[in-house]
N, CA, C and O atoms as CSV, one atom per row, in Angstrom:
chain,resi,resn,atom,element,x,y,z
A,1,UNK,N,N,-25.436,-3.152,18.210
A,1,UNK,CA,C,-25.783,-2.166,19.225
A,1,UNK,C,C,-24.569,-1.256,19.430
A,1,UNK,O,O,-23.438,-1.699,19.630
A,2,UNK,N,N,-24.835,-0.129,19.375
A,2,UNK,CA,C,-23.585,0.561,19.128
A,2,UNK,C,C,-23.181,1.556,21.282
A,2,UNK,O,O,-23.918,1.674,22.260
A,3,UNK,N,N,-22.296,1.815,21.126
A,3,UNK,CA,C,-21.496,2.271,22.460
A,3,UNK,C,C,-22.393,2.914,23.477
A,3,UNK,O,O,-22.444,2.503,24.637
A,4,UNK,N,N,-23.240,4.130,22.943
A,4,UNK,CA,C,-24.211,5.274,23.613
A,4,UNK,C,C,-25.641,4.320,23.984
A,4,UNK,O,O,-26.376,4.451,24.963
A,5,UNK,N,N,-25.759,3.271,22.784
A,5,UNK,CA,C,-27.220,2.611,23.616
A,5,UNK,C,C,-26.807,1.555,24.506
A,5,UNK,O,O,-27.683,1.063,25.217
A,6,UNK,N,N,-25.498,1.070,24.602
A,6,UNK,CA,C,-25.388,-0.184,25.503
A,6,UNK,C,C,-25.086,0.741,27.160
A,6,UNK,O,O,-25.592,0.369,28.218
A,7,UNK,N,N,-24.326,1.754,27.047
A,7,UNK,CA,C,-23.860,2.616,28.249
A,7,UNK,C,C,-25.658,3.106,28.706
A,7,UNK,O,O,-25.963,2.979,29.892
A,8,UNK,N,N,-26.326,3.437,28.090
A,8,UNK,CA,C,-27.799,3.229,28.356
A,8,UNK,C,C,-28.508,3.017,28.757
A,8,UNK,O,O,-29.458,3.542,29.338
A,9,UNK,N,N,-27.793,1.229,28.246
A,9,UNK,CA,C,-29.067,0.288,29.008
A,9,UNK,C,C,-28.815,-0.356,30.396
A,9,UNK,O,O,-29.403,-1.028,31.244
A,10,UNK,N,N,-27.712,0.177,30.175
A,10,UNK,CA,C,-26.809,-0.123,32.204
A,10,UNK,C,C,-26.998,1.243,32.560
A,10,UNK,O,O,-26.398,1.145,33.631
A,11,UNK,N,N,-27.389,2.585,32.523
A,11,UNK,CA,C,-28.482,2.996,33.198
A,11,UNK,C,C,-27.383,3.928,33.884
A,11,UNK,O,O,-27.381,4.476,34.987
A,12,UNK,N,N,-26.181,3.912,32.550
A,12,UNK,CA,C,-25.148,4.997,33.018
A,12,UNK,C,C,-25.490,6.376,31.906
A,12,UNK,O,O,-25.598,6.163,30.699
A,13,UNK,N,N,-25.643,7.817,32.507
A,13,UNK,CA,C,-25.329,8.832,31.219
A,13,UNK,C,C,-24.269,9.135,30.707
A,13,UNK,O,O,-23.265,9.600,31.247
A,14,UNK,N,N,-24.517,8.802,29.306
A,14,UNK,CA,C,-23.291,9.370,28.528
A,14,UNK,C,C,-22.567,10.417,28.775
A,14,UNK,O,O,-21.348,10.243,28.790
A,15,UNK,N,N,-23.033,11.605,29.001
A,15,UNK,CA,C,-22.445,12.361,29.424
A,15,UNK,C,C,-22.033,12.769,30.458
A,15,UNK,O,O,-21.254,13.720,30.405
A,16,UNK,N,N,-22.360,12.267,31.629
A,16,UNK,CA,C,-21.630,12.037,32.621
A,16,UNK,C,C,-20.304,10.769,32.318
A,16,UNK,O,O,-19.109,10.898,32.581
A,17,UNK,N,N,-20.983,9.592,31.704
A,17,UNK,CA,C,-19.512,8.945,31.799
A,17,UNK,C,C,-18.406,9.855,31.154
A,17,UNK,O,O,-17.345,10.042,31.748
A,18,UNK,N,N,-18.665,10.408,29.951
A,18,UNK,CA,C,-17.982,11.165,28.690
A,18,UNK,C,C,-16.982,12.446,29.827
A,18,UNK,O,O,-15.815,12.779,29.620
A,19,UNK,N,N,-17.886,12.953,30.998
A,19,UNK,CA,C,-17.240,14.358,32.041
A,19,UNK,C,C,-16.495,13.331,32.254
A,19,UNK,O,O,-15.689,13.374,31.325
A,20,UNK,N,N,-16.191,12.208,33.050
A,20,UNK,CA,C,-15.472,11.370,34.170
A,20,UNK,C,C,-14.774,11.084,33.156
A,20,UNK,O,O,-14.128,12.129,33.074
A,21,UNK,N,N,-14.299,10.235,32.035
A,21,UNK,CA,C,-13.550,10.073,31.356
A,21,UNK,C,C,-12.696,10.936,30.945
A,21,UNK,O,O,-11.589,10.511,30.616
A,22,UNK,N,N,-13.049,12.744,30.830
A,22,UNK,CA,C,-12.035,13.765,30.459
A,22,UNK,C,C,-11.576,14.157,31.375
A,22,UNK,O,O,-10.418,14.527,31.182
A,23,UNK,N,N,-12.143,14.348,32.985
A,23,UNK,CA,C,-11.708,14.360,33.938
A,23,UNK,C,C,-10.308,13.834,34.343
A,23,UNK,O,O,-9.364,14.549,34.681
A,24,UNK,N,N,-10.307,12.647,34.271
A,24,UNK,CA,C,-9.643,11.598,34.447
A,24,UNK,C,C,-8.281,11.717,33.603
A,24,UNK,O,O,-7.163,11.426,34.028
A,25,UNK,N,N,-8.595,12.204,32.320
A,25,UNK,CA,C,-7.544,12.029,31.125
A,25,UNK,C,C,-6.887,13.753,31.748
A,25,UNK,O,O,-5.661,13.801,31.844
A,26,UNK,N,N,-7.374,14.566,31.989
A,26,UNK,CA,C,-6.849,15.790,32.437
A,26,UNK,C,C,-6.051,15.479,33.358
A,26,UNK,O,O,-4.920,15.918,33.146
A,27,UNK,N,N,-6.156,14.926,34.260
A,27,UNK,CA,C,-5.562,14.838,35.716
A,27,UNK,C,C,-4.710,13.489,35.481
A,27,UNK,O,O,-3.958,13.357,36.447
A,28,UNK,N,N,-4.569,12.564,34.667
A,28,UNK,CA,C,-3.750,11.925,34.023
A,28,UNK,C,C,-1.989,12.221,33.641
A,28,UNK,O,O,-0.880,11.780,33.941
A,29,UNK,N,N,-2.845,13.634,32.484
A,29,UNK,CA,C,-1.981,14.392,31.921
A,29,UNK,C,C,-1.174,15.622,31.947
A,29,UNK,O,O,-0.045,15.941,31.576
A,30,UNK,N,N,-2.232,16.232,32.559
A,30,UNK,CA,C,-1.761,17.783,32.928
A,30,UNK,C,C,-1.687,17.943,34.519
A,30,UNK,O,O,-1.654,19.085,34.978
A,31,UNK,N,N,-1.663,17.027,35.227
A,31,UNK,CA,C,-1.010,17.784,36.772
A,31,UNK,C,C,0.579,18.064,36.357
A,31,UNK,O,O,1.488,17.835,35.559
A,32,UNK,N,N,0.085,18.860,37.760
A,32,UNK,CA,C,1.396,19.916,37.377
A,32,UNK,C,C,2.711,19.310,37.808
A,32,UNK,O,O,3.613,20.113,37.568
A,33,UNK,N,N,3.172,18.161,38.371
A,33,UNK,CA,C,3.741,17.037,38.526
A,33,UNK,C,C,4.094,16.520,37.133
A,33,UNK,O,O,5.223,16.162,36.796
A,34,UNK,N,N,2.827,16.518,36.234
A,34,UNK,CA,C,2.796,15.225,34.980
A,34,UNK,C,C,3.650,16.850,34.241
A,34,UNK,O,O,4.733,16.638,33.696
A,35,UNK,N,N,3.292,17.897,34.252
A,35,UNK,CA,C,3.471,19.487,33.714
A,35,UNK,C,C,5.133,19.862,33.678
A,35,UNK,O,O,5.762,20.108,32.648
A,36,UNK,N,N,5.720,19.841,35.145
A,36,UNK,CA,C,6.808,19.634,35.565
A,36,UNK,C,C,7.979,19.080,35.015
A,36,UNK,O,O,8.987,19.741,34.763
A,37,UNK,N,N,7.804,17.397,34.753
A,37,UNK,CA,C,8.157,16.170,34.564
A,37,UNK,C,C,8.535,16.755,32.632
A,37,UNK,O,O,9.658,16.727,32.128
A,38,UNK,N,N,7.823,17.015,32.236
A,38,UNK,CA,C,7.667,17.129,30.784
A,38,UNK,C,C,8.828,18.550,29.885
A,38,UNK,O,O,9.465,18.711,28.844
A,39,UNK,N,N,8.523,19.191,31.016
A,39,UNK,CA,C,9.434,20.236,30.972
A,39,UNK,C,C,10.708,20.404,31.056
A,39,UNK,O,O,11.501,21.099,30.422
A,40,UNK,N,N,10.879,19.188,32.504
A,40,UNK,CA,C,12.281,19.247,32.521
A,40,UNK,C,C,12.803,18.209,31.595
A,40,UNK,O,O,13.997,18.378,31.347
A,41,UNK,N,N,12.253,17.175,31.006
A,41,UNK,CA,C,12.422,16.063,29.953
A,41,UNK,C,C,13.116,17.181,28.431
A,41,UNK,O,O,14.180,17.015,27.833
A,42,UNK,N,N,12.203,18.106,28.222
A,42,UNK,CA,C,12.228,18.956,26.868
A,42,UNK,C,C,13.771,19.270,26.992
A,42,UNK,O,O,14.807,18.828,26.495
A,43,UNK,N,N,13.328,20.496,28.130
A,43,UNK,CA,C,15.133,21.032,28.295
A,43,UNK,C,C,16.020,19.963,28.446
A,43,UNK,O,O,17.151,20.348,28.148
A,44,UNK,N,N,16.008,19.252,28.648
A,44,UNK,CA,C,17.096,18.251,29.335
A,44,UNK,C,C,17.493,17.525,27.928
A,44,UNK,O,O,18.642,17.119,27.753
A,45,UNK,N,N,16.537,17.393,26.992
A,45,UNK,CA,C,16.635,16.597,25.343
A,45,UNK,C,C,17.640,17.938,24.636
A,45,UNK,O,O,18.711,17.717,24.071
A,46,UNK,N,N,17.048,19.301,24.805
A,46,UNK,CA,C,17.406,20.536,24.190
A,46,UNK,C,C,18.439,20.661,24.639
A,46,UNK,O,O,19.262,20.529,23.734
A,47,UNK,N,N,18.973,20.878,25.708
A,47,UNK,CA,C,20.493,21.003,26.492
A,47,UNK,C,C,21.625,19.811,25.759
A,47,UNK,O,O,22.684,20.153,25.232
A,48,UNK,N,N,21.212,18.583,25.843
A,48,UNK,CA,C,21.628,18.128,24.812
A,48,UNK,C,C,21.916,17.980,24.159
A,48,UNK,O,O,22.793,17.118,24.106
A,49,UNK,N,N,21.598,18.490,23.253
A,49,UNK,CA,C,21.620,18.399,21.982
A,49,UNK,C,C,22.180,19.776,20.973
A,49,UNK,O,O,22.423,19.926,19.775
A,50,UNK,N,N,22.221,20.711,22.296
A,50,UNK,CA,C,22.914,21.818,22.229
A,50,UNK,C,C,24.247,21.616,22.234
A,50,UNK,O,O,25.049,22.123,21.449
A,51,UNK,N,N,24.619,20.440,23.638
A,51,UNK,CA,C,25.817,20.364,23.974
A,51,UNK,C,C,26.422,19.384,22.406
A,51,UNK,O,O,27.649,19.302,22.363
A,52,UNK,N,N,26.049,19.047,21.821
A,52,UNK,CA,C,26.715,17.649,20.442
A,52,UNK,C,C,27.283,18.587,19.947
A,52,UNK,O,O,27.968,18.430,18.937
């Protein structure tokens, strides 16, 4: 029984679970906190490595 008929038969839609799951992975990844964080990580590796 494969993934789409078992999510199915518990009477969840795929594509609604499939929205909530990217939802989730967005706001995971890209708040602007998670956005922030990443940025100053880059420069901070680049500054670095400038300074060697």
């Amino acid at each position: 029984m494969n993934k789409v008929v078992c999510v199915q038969v518990m009477g969840v839609n795929p594509a609604s679970l499939l929205g909530m799951q990217g939802g989730k992975f967005v706001n995971e990844n890209f708040s602007w906190d998670i956005i922030v964080k990443k940025y100053n990580n880059f420069f901070s590796e680049l500054y670095r490595d400038m300074s060697e």
